[in-house]
C-alpha positions, 0 to 999 in steps of 0.5 A: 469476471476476474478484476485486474488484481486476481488477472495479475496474480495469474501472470505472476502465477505463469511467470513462476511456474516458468522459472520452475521449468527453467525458462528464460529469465527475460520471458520470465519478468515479462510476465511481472511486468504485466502484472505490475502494469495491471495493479497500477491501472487507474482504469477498468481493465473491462474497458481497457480490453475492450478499446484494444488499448492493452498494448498502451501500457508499459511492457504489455504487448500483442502476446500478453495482451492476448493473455491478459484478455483470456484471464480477464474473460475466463479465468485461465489462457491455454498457456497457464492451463498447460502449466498448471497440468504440469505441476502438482496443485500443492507446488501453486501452493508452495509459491505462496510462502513468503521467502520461498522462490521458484528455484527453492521449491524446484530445488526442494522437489528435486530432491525430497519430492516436496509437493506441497506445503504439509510436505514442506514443514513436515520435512523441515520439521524432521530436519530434512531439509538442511541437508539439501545443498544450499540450505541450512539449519537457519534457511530451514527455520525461515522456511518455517517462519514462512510457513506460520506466516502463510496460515496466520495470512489465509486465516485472517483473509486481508488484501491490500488497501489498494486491492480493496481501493481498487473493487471499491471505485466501480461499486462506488460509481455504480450505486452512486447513479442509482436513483434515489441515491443521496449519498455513498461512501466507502467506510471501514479500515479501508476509509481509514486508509489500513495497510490491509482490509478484511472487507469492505464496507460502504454506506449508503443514504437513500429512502429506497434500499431495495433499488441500491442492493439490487444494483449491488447483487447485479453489478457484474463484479458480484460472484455471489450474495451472502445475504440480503435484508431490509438495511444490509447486503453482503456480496463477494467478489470474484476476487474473494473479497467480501464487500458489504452495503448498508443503506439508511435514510439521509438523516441517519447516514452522518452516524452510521458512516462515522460508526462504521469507519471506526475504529473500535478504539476511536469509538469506544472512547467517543461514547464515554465521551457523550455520556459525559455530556449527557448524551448517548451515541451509537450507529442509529445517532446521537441521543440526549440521555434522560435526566435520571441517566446522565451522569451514570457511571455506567451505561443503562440497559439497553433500550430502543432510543427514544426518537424524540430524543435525537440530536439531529447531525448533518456530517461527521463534523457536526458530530464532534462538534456536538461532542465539543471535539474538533472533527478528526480526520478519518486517517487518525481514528485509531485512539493514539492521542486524537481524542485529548488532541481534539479536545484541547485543540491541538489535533494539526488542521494541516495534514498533507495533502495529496494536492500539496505535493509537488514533485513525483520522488524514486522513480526507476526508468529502464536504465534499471529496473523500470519499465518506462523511459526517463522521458516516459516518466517526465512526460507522465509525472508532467500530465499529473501536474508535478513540477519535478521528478526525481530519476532514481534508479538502482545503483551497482550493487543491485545487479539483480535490478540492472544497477548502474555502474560509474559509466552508465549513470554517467550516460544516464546523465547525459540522457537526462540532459537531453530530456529536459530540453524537451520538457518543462518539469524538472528533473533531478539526477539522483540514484536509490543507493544500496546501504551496504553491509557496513554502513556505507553507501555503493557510489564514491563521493565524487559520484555523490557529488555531482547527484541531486538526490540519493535515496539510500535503501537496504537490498541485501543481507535482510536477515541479519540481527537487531544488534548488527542491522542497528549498527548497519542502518545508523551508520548509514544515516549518520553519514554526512550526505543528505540521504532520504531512507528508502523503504525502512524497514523493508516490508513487503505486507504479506510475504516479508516482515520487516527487519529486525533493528531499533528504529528509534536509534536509527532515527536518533542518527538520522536526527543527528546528521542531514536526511530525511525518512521516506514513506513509500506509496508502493501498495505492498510497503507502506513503509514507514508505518504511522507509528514510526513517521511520528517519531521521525517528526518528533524527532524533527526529521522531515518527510518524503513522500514518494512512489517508489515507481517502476512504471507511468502507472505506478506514480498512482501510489501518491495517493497511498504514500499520502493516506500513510503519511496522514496516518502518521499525522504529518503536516503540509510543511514536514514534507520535503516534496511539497516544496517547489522545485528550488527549494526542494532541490536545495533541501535534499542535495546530497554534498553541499 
């Protein structure tokens, strides 16, 4: 049965084939606003569908949800059956290409008979299409790049964290309830909080592994097992996504989940550690060496342990305790400083928190291009215990997002007002300004001015060079305002790289002049990426932690804006949002 991710690829599969037809542009993004409602769904659609309560979501009503139901229990509605009827098999391929919509592949079909992507890049390798009108020699070069992207993708098989966070939870939840089951724990790239996930792994503590890997074989998720033994079982998901079990008893569970969180850098580092000290370390524990081998400049031959010799490890903590580390934090085991950081007693005891944050920042309402109200998003932000919420919504320059023009934020304000008086959170009026080609910001200083919060971010002119989107980018964060950087770099993970610019100039402006760098929670941006949040707060450059939300259930990114920024080492005071709502309100205020 279809998980929510692969129903929502098959919304967003029928609103593309639809603007391949020419169908209206509303019909069209109803489709996407479903699909964005599914991948921010907290719970299990299977029960979602089953109490009737599709319609509860944002911009899901009794049609889509009819759709939506179809999808979920066969794979196909009668609609998307049509459709896919319609059009050749190789043009659903043509939609995966990164950078390449519906109308370029409409255009494309229509005048070269390109139906796939082998006909594409050999077409743009003969130089063909360049001479379509409106391509050009650099459309039919990005097409390729495109392209490489797509097969390095497919070839490499990763979904997003939150892809796999999402197939993990009900794995979780039902081996945890099997008797005899003493613990289960989600491990691998995914514990560690990686952008993208290969599989995923889980480890399991129980004295009876057969009970736990036939609750795993029959949970209904489970298209198929590829294997089962004693100790492993490998399963895949209708979805695609591979998930392994490792099931040990409760004294060997500590290692084998820390051995299998990774990463491979952290570990390798961490045995030439222990044999330092005498020791020697793999998934089964931790070992004392015998006297003739410690000290050895390079490991003994392998040989079964002695169990004698086992150093008896009760939790990961204990593990690098024994080692004479800290413990490390599963977000830093990447092998970027935590092992001397852990050694000398530096490694940061204070890193954020998804309870620290208060306040829910770059929310979009349906002024723009949200999908919920200003009062359906104070009221939702409110249930999660926030203190405040920052409406962001696009401004003029974004008319493809149905930006705010002088006169209707101005109408927005006053809506945002009238709010208030009928919640307790705060709300703060701001704006996700466009960061123009020149540096600038979209709004006039006397709009500035009476704003809260300005998020400035680039939508247009992605692709222009290091040199001119350096330029572009410090000049935008020298300006005087205080401006949180949205979405750096631009990334979508999987279908648009991020800009070509200097980053390290562009923090070195930022660092001269009032601002911060957000570290957008959205499941497809992640962005800044870790290396880059620890150069901003070496640079002194606070944080925002935010949500980039278009929906109630998109304020669920939190959590990954928070896996991100923890990844980058961030610290509970760097981040702006985990003030209360005053001293926030003073931090960010654009003119002062």
């Amino acid at each position: 049965m279809p998980d929510k991710f692969a129903v929502a690829q098959a919304l967003r599969e029928i609103g593309a084939l639809l603007e391949l037809e020419g169908e209206n542009p509303f019909k069209i993004r109803a489709y996407d606003t479903g699909a964005r409602a599914l991948e921010g769904l907290s719970e299990d659609l299977a029960r979602v569908i089953a109490e009737g309560r599709l319609t509860e979501l944002p911009g899901i009503g009794e049609a889509l949800a009819k759709k939506i139901a179809d999808l979920h229990a066969t794979g196909s509605t009668d609609l998307l059956a049509r459709l896919r009827a319609r059009h050749p098999p190789g043009v659903l391929e043509l939609l995966r290409v990164p950078d390449l919509g519906p109308k370029k592949i409409a255009a494309l079909h229509a005048a070269l008979g390109v139906a796939s992507v082998a006909e594409l890049e050999a077409a743009c390798r003969e130089g063909r299409v360049r001479g379509v009108k409106g391509f050009g020699e650099k459309t039919e070069q990005r097409i390729l790049e495109g392209i490489a992207r797509l097969h390095a993708r497919e070839a490499d098989r990763r979904v997003l964290l939150a892809e796999a966070l999402a197939a993990a939870g009900p794995l979780l939840a039902h081996l945890r309830a099997v008797p005899g089951a003493e613990a289960v724990e989600l491990a691998g790239s995914a514990r560690r909080g990686r952008e993208t996930v290969g599989d995923v792994d889980l480890v399991a503590a129980s004295r009876d592994p057969a009970a736990l890997a036939a609750a795993l074989t029959g949970h209904p998720s489970v298209a198929a097992v590829l294997g089962s033994g004693d100790t492993k079982t490998s399963v895949r998901l209708g979805s695609g996504l591979q998930v392994d079990l490792r099931v040990v008893p409760p004294e060997d569970f500590p290692t084998l989940l820390h051995h299998l969180t990774g990463s491979k850098a952290h570990h390798v580092r961490l045995r030439g550690i222990a044999r330092d000290r005498g020791f020697t370390l793999s998934e089964w524990g931790l070992f004392r060496l015998p006297p003739r081998e410690r000290g050895a400049a390079a490991p003994a031959p392998e040989a079964a342990p002695d169990p004698a010799a086992k150093v008896g490890i009760a939790s990961e903590a204990a593990l690098y305790a024994a080692l004479g580390l800290a413990y490390v934090p599963p977000e830093l085991r990447e092998d970027q400083g935590e092992i001397e950081a852990a050694l000398d007693g530096t490694l940061p005891a204070d890193l954020v928190e998804e309870r620290d944050v208060r306040g829910m920042v770059h929310c979009h309402t349906t002024w723009s291009d949200g999908r919920a109200s200003v009062e359906e998003m104070a009221r939702a932000a409110e249930a999660l215990g926030m203190a405040y919420l920052t409406v962001t919504d696009h401004s003029g320059s974004a008319g493809y997002a149905g930006g705010l023009d002088r006169d209707r934020i101005r109408r927005q304000w006053d809506e945002i007002d009238r709010v208030q008086e009928r919640v307790s959170i705060r709300l703060l009026k701001g704006t996700e300004a466009d960061i123009l080609e020149d540096g600038a910001l979209d709004w006039p200083d006397d709009v500035l001015e009476r704003l809260d919060v300005v998020v400035a971010s680039v939508h247009s002119r992605m692709r222009m060079d290091e040199d001119q989107m350096t330029r572009r980018l410090a000049r935008a964060m020298a300006l005087p305002v205080f401006k949180i950087w949205g979405h750096g770099l631009g990334r979508l993970l999987g279908e648009r790289e991020p800009y070509a610019c200097r980053v390290e100039e562009v923090l070195d402006a930022l660092a001269g002049a009032p601002g911060a760098v957000e570290v957008n929670g959205d499941p497809r941006r992640l962005d800044l990426e870790p290396r880059w949040i620890r150069a901003a707060r070496a640079r002194g450059i606070p944080l925002v932690l935010s949500v980039d939300a278009h929906s109630v259930a998109a304020l669920g990114y939190l959590r990954f804006a928070v896996t991100t920024a923890r990844r980058g080492w961030a610290r509970r005071g760097e981040v702006l949002n985990a003030l209360p709502p005053d001293a926030f309100a003073r931090a960010v205020r654009p003119v002062r």
